[in-house]
N, CA, C and O atoms as a CHARMM CRD file, in Angstrom:
* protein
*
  372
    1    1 UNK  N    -19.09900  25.90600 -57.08700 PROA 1      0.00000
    2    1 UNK  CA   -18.19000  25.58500 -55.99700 PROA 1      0.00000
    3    1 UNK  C    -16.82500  25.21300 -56.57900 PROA 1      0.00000
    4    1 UNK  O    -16.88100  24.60000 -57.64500 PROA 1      0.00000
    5    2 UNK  N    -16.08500  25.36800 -56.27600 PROA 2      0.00000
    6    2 UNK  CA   -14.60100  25.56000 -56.36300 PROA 2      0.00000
    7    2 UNK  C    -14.04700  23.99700 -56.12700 PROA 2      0.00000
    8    2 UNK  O    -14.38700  23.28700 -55.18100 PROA 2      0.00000
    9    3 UNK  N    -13.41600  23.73800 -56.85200 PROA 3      0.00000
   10    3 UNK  CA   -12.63600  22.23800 -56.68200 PROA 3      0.00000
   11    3 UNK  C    -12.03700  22.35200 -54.94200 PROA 3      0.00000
   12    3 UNK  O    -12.45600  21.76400 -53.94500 PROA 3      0.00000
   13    4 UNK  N    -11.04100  23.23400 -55.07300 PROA 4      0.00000
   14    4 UNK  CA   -10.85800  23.22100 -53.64200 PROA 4      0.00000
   15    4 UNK  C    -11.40100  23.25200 -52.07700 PROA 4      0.00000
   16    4 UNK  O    -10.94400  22.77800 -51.03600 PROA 4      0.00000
   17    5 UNK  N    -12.56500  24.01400 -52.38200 PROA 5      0.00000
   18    5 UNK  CA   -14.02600  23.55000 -51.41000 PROA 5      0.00000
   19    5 UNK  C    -14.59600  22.42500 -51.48500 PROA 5      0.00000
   20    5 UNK  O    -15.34800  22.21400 -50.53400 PROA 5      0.00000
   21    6 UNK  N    -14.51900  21.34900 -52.48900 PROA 6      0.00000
   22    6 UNK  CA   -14.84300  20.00300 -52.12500 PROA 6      0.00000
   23    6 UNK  C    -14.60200  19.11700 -51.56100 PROA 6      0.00000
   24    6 UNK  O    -15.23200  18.13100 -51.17700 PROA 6      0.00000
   25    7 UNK  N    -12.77400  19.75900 -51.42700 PROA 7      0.00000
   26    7 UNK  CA   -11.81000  18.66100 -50.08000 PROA 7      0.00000
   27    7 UNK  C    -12.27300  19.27100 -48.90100 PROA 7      0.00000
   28    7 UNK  O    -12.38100  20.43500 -48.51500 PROA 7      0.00000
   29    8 UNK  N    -12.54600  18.02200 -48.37700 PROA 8      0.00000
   30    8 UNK  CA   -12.67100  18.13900 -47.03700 PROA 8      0.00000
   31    8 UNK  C    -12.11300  18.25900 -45.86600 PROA 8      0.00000
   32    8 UNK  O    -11.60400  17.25600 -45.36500 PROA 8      0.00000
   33    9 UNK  N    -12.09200  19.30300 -45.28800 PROA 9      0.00000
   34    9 UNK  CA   -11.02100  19.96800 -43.81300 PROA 9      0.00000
   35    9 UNK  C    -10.36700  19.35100 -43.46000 PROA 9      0.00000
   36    9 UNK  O     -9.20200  19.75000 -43.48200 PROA 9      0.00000
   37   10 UNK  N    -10.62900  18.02200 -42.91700 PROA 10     0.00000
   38   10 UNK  CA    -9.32700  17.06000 -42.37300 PROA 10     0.00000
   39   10 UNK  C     -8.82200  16.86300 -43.25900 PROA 10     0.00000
   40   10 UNK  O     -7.68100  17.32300 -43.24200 PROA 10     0.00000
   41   11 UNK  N     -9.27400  16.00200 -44.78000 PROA 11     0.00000
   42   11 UNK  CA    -8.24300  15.91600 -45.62900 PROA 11     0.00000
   43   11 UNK  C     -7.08800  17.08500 -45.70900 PROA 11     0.00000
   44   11 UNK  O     -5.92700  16.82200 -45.39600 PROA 11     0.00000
   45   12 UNK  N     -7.51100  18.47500 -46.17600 PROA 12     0.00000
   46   12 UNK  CA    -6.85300  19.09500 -46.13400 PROA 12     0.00000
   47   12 UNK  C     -5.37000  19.53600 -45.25900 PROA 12     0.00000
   48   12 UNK  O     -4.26600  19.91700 -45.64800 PROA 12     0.00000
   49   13 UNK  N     -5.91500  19.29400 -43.99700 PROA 13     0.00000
   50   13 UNK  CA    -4.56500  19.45500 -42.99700 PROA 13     0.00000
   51   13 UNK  C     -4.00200  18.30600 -43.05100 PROA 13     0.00000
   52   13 UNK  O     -3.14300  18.12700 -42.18800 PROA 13     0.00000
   53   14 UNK  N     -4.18000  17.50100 -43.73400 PROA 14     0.00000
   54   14 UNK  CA    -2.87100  16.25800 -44.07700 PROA 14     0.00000
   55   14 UNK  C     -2.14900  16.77500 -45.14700 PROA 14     0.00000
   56   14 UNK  O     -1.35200  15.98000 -45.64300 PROA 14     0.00000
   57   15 UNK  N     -2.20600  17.92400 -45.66000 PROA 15     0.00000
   58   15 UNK  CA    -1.42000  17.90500 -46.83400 PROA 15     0.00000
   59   15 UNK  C      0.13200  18.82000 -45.85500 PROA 15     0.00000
   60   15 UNK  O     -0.03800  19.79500 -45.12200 PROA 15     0.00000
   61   16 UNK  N      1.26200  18.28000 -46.08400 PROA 16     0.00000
   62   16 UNK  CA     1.87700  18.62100 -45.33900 PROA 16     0.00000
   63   16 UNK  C      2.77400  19.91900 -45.96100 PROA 16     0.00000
   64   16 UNK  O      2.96800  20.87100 -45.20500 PROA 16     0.00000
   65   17 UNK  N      3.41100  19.96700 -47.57100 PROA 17     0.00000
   66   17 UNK  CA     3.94100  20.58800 -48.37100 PROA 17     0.00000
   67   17 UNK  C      3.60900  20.94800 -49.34300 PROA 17     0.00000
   68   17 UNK  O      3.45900  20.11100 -50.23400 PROA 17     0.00000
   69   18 UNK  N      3.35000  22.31200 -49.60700 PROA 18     0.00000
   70   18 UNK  CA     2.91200  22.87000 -51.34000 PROA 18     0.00000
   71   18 UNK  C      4.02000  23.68200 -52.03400 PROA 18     0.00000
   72   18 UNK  O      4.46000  24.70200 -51.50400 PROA 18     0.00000
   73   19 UNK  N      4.46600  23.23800 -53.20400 PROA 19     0.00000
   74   19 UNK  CA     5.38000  24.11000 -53.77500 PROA 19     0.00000
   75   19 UNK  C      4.23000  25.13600 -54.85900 PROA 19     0.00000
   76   19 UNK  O      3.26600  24.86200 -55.57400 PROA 19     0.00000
   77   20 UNK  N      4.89900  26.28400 -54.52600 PROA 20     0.00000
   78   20 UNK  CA     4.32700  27.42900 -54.95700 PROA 20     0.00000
   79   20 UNK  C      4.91600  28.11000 -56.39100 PROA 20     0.00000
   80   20 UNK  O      5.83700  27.54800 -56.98400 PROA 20     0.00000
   81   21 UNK  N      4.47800  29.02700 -56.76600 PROA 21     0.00000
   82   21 UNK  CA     4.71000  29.25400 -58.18900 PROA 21     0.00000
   83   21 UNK  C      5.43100  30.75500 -57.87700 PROA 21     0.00000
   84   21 UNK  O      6.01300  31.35800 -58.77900 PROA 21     0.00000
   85   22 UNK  N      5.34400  31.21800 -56.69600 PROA 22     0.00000
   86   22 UNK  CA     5.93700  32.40500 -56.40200 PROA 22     0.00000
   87   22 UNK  C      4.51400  33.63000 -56.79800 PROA 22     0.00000
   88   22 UNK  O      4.66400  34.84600 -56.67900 PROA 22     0.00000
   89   23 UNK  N      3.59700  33.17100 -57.12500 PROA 23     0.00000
   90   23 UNK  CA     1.93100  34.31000 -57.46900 PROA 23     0.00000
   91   23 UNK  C      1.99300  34.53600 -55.93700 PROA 23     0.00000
   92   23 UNK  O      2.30900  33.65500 -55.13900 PROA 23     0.00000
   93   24 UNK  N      1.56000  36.17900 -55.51300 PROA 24     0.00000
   94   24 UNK  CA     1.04300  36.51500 -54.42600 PROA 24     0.00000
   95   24 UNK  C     -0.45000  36.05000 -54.22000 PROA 24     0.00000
   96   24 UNK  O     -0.84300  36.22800 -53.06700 PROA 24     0.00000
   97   25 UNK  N     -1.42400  35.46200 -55.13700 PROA 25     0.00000
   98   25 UNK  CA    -3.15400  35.13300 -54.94800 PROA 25     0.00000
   99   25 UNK  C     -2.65600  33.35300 -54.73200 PROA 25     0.00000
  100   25 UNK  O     -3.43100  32.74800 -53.99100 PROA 25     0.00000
  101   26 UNK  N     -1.55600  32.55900 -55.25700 PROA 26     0.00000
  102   26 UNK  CA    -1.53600  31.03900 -54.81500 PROA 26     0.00000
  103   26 UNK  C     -0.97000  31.01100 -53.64700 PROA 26     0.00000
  104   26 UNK  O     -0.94100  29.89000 -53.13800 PROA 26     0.00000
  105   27 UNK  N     -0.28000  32.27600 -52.74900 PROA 27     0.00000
  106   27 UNK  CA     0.02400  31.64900 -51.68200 PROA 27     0.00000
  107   27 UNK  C     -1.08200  32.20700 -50.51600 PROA 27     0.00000
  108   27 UNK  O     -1.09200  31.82300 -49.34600 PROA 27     0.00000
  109   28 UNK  N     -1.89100  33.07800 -51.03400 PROA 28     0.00000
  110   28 UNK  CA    -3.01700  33.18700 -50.36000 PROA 28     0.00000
  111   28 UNK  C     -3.89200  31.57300 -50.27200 PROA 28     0.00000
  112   28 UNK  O     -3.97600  30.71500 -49.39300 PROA 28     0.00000
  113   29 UNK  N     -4.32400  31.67800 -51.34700 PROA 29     0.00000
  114   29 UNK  CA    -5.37000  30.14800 -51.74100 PROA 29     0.00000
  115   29 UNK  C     -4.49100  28.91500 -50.65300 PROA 29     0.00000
  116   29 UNK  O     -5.04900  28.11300 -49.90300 PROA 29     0.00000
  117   30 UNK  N     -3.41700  29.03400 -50.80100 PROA 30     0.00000
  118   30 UNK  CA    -2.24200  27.34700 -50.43900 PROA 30     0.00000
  119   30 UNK  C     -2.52100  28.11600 -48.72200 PROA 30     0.00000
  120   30 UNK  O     -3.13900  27.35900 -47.97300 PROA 30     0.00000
  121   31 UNK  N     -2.19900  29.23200 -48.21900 PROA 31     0.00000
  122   31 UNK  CA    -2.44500  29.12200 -46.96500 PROA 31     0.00000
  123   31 UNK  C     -4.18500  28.62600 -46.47700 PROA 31     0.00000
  124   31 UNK  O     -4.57100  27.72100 -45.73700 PROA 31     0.00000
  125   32 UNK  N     -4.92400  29.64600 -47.24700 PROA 32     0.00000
  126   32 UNK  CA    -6.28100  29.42700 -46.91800 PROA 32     0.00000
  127   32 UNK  C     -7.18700  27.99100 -46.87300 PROA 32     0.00000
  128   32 UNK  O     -8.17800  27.57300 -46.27400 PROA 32     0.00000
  129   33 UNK  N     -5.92100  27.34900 -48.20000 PROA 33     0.00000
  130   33 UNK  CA    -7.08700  25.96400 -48.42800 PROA 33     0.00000
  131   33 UNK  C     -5.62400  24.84500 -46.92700 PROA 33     0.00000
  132   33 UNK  O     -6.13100  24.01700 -46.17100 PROA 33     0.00000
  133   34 UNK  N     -4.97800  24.95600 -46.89900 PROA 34     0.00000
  134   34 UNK  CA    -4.03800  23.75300 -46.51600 PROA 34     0.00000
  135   34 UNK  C     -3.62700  24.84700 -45.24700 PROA 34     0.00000
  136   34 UNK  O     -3.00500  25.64500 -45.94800 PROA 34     0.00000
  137   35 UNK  N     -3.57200  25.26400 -44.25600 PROA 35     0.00000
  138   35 UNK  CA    -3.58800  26.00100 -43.07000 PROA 35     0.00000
  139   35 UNK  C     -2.44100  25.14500 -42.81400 PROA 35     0.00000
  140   35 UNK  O     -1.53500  25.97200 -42.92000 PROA 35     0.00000
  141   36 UNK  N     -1.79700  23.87900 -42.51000 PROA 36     0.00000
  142   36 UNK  CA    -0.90800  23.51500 -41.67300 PROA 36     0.00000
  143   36 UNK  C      0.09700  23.31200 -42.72800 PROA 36     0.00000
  144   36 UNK  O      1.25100  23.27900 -42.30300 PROA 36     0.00000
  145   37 UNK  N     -0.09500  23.12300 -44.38400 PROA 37     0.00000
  146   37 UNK  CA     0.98600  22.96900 -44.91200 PROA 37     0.00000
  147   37 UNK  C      2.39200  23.84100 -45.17500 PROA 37     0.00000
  148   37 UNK  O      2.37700  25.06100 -45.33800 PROA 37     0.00000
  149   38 UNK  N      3.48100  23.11500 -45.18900 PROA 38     0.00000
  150   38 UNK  CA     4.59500  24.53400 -45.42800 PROA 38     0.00000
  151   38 UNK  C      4.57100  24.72400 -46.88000 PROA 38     0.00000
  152   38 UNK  O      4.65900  23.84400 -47.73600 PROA 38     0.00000
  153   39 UNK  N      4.39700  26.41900 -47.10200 PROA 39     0.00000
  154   39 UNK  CA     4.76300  26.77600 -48.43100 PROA 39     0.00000
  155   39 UNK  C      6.45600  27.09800 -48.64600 PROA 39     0.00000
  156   39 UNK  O      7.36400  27.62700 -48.00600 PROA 39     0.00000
  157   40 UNK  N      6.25700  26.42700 -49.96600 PROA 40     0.00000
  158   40 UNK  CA     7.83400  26.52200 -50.26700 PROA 40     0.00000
  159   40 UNK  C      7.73800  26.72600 -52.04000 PROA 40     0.00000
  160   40 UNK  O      7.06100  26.11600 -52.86800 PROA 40     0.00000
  161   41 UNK  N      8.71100  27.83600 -52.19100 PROA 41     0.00000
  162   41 UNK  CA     8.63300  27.91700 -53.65900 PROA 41     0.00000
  163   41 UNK  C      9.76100  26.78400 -54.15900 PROA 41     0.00000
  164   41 UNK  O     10.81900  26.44100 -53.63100 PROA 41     0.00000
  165   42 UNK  N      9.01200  26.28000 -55.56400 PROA 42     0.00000
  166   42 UNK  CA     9.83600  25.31500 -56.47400 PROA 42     0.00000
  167   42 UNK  C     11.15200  26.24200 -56.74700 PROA 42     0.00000
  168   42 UNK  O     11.26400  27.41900 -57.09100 PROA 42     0.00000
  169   43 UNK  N     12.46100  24.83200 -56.33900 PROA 43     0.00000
  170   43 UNK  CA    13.55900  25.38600 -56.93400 PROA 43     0.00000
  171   43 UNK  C     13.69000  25.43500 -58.30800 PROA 43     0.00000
  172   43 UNK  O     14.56600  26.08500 -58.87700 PROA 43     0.00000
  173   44 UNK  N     13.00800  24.89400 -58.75400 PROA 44     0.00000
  174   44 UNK  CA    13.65600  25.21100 -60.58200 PROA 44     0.00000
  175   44 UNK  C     13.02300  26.76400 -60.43100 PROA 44     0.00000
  176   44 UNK  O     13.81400  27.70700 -60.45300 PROA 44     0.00000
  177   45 UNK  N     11.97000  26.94400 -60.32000 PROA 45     0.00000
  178   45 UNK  CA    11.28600  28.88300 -60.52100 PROA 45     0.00000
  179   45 UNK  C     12.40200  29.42400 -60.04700 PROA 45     0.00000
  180   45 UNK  O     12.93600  30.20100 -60.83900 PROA 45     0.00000
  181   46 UNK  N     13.30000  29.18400 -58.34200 PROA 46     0.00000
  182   46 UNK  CA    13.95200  30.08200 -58.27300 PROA 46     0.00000
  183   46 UNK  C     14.99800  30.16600 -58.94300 PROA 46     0.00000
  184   46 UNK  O     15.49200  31.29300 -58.96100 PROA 46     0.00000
  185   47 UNK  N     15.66100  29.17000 -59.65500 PROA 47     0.00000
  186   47 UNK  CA    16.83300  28.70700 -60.36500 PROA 47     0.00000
  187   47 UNK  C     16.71600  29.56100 -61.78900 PROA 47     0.00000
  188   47 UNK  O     17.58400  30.18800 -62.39600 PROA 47     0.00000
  189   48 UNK  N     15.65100  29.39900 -62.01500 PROA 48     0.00000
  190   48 UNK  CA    15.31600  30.24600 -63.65300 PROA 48     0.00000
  191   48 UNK  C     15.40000  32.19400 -63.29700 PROA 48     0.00000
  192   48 UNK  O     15.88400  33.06400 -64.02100 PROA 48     0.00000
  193   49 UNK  N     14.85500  32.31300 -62.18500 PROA 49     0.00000
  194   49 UNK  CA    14.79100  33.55800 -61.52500 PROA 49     0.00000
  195   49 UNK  C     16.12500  34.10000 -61.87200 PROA 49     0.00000
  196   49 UNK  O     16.49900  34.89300 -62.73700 PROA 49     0.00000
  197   50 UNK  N     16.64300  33.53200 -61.07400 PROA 50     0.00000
  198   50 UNK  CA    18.17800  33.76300 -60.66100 PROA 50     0.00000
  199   50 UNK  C     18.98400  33.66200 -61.81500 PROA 50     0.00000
  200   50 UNK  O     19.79000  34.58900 -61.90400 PROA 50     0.00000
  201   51 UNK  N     19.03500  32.62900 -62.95300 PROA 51     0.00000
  202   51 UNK  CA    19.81700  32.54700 -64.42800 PROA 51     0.00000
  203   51 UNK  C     19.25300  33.93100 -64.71500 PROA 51     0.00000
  204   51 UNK  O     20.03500  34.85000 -64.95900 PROA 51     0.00000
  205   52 UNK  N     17.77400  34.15500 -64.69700 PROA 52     0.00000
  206   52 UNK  CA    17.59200  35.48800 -65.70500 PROA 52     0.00000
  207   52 UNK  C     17.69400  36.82800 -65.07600 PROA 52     0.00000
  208   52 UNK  O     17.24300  37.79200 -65.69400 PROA 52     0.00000
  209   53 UNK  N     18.22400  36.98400 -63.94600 PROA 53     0.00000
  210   53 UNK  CA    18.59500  38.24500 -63.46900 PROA 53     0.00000
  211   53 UNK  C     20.18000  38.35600 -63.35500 PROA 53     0.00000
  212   53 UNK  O     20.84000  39.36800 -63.12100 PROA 53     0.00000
  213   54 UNK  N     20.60500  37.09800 -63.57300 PROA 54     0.00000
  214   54 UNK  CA    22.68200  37.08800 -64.08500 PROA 54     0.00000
  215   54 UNK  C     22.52100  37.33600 -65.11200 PROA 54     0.00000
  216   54 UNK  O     22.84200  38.50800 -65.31000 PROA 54     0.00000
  217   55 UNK  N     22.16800  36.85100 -65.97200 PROA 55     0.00000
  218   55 UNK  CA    21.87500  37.02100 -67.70200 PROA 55     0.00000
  219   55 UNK  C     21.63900  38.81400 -68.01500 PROA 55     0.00000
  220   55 UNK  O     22.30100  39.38100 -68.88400 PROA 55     0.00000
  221   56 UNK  N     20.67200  39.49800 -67.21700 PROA 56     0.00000
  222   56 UNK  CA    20.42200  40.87100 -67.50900 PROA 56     0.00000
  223   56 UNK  C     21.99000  41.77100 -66.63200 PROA 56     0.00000
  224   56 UNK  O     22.48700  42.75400 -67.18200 PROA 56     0.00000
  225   57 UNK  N     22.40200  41.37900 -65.65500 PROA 57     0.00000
  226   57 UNK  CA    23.45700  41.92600 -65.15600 PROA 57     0.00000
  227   57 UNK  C     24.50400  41.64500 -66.15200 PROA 57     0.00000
  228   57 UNK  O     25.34500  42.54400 -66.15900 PROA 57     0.00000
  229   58 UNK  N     24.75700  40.63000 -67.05900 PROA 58     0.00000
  230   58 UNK  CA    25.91900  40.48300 -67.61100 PROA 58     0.00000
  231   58 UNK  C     25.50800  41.37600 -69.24800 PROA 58     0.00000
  232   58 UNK  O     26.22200  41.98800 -70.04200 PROA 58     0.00000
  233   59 UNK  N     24.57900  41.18500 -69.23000 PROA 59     0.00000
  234   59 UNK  CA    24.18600  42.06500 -70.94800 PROA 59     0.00000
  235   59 UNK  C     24.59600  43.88700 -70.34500 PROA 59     0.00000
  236   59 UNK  O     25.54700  44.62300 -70.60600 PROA 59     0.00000
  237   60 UNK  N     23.34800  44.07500 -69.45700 PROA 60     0.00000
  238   60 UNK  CA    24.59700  45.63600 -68.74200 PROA 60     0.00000
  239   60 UNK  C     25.57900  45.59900 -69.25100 PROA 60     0.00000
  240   60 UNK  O     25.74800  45.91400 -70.42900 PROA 60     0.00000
  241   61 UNK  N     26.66000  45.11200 -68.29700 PROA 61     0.00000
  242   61 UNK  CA    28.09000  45.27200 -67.99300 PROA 61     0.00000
  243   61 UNK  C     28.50600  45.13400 -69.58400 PROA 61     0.00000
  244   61 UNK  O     29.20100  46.07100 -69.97700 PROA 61     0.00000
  245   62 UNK  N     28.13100  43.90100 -70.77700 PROA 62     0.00000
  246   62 UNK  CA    28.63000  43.77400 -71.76100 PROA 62     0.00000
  247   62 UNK  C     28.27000  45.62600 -72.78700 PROA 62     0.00000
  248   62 UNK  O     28.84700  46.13900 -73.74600 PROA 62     0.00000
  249   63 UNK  N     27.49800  45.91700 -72.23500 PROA 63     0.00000
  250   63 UNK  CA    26.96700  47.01900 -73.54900 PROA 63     0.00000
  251   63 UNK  C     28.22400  48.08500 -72.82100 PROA 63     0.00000
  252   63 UNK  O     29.22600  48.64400 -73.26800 PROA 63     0.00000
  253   64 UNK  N     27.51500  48.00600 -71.38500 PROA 64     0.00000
  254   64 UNK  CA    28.42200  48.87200 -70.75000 PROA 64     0.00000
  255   64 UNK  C     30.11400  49.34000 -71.15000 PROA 64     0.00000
  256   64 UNK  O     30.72000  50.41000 -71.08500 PROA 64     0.00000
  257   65 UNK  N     30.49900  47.90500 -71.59800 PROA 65     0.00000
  258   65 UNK  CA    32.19100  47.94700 -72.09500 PROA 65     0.00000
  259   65 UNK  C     32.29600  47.99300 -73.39600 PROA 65     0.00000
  260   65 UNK  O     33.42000  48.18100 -73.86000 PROA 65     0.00000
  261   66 UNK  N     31.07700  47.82200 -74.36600 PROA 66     0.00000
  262   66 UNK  CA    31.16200  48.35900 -75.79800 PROA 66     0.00000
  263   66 UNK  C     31.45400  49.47000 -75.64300 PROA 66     0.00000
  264   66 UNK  O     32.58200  49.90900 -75.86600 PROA 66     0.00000
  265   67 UNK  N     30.19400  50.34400 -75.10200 PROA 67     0.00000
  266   67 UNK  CA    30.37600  51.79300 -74.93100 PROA 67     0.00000
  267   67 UNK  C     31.67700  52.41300 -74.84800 PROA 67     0.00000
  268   67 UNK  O     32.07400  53.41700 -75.43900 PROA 67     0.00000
  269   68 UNK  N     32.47600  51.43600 -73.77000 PROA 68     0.00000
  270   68 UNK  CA    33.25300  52.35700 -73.05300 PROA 68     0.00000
  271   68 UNK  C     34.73900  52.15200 -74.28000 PROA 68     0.00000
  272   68 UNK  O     35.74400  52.85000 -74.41800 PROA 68     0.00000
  273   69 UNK  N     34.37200  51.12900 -74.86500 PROA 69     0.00000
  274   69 UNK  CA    35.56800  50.84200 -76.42400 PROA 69     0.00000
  275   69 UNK  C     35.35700  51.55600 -77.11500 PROA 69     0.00000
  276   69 UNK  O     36.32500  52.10300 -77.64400 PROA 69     0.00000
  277   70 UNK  N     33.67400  52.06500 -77.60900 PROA 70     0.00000
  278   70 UNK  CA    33.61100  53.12800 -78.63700 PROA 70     0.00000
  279   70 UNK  C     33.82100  54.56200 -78.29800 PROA 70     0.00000
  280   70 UNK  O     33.91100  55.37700 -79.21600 PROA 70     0.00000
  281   71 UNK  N     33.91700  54.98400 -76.90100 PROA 71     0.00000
  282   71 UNK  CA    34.41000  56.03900 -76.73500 PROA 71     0.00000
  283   71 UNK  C     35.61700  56.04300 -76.88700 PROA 71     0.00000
  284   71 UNK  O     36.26500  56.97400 -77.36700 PROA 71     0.00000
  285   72 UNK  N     36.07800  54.91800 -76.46100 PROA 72     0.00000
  286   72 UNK  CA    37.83300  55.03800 -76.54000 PROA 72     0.00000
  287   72 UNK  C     38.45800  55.05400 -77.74400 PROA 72     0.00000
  288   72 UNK  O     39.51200  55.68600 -77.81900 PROA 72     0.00000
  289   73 UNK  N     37.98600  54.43100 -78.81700 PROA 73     0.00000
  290   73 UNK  CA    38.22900  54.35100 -79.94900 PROA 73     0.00000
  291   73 UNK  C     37.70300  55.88200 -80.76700 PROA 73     0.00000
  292   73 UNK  O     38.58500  56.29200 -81.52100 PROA 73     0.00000
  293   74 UNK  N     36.54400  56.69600 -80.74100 PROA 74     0.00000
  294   74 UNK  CA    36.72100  57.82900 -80.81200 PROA 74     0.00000
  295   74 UNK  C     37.93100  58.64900 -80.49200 PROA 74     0.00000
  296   74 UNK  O     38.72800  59.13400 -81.29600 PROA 74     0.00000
  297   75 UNK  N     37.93800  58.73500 -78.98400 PROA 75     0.00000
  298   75 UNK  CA    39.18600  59.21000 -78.58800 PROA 75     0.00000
  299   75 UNK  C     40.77800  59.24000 -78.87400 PROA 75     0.00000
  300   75 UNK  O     41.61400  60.06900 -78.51400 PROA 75     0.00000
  301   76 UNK  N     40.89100  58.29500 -79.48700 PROA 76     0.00000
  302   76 UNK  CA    41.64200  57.45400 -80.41400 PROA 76     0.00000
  303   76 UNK  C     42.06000  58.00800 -81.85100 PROA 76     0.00000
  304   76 UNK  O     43.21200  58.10400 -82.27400 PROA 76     0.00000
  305   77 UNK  N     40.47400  58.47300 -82.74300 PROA 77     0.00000
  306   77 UNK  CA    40.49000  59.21900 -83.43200 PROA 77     0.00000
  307   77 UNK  C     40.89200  60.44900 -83.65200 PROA 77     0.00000
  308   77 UNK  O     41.81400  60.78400 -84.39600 PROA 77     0.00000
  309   78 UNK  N     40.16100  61.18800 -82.96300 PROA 78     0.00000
  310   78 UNK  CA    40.41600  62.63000 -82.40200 PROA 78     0.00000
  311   78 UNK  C     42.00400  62.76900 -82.10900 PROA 78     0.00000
  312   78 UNK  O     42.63000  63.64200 -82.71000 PROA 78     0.00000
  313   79 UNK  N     42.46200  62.17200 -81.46700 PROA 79     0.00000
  314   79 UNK  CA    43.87900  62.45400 -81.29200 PROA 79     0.00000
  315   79 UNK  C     44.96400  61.67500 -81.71100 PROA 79     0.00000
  316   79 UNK  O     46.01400  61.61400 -81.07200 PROA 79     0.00000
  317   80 UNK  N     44.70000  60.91400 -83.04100 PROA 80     0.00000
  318   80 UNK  CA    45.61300  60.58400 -84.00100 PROA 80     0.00000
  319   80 UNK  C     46.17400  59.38200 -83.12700 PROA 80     0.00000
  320   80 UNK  O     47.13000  58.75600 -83.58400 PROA 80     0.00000
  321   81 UNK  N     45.83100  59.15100 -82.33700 PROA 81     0.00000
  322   81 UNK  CA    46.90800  57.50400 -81.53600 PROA 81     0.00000
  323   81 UNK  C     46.04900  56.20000 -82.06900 PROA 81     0.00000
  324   81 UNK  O     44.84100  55.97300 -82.13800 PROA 81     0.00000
  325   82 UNK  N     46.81700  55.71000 -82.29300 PROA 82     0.00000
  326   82 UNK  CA    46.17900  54.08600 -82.32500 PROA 82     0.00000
  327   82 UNK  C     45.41200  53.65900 -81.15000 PROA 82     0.00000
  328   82 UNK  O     45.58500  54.15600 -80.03700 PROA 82     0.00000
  329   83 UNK  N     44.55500  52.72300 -81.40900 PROA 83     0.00000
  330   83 UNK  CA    43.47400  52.04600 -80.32400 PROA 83     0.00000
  331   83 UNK  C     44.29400  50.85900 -80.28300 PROA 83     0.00000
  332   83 UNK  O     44.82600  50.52200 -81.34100 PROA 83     0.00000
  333   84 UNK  N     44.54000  49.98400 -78.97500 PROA 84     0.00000
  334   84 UNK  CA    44.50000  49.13900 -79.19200 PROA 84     0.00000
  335   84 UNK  C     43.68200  48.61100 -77.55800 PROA 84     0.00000
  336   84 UNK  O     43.85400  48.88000 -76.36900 PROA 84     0.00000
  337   85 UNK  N     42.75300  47.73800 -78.35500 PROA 85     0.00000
  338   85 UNK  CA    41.76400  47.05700 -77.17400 PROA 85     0.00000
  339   85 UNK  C     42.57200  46.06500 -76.23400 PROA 85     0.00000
  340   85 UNK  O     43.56200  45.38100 -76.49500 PROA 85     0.00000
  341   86 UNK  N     41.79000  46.20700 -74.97100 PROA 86     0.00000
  342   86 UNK  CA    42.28000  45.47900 -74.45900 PROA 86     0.00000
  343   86 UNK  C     41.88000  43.94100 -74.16100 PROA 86     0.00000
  344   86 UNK  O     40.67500  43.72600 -74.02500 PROA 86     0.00000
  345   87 UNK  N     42.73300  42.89500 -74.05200 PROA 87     0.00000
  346   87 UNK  CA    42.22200  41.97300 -74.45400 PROA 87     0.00000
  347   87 UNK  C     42.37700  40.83400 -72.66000 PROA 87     0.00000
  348   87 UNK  O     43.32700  40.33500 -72.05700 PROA 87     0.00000
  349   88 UNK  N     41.21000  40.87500 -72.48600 PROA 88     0.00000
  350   88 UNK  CA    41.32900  40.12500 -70.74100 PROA 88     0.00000
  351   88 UNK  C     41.84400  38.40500 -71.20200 PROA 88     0.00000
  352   88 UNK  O     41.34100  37.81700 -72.16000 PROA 88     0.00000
  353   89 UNK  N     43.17400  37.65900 -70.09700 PROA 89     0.00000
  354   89 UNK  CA    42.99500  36.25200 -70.81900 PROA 89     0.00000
  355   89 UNK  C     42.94300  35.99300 -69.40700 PROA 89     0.00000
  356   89 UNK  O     43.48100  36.54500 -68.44700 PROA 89     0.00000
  357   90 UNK  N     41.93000  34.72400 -69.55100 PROA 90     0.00000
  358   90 UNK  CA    41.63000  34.04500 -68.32700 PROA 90     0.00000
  359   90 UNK  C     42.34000  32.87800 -68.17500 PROA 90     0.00000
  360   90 UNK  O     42.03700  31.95500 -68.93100 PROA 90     0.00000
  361   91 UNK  N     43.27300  32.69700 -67.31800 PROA 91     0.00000
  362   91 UNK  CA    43.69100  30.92200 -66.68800 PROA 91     0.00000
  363   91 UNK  C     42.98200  30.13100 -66.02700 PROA 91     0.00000
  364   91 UNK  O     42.46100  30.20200 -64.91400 PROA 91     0.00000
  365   92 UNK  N     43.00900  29.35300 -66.83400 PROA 92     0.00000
  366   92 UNK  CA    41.83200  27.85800 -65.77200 PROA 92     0.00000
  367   92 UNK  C     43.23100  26.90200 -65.24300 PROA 92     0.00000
  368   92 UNK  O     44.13200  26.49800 -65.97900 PROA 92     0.00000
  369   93 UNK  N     43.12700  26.72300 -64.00900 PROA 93     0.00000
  370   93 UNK  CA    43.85800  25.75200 -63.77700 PROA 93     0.00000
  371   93 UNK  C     43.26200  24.47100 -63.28400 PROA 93     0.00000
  372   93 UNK  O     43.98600  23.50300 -63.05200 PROA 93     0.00000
């Protein structure tokens, strides 16, 4: 028998909130065992989510603009002109 089959039904519908791990089989179990509780995923999971899908968009874009320097700098070659990169400056005010 399952830890969670040992709580008993009323106990159970007192549980009012479960933070979830974002698994499609724990929010089965969290509805099935706790019926009245609200599921809510933990903000740090979504917070880490979210850092590591900016993190993969910005590595893209970074290879993306190597690329696009080493073509230019080829190009550069090929037709005898100087490269000169361009250099972005940011103001913080």
């Amino acid at each position: 028998m399952s830890v969670l089959q040992k709580i008993q039904e009323k106990e159970c519908r007192k549980v009012s909130e479960i933070a979830l791990n974002m698994a499609g089989n724990m929010e089965h179990i969290a509805k099935k065992s706790f019926p009245v509780a609200v599921k809510a995923t933990g903000r740090f999971l979504v917070q880490k989510l979210a850092t590591e899908a900016v993190q993969e968009i910005r590595i893209k874009h970074r290879w993306d603009a190597i690329d696009m320097e080493n073509d230019a700098i080829e190009i550069a070659k090929k037709t005898n002109k100087a490269f000169r990169a361009k250099v972005l400056v940011m103001a913080i005010h």
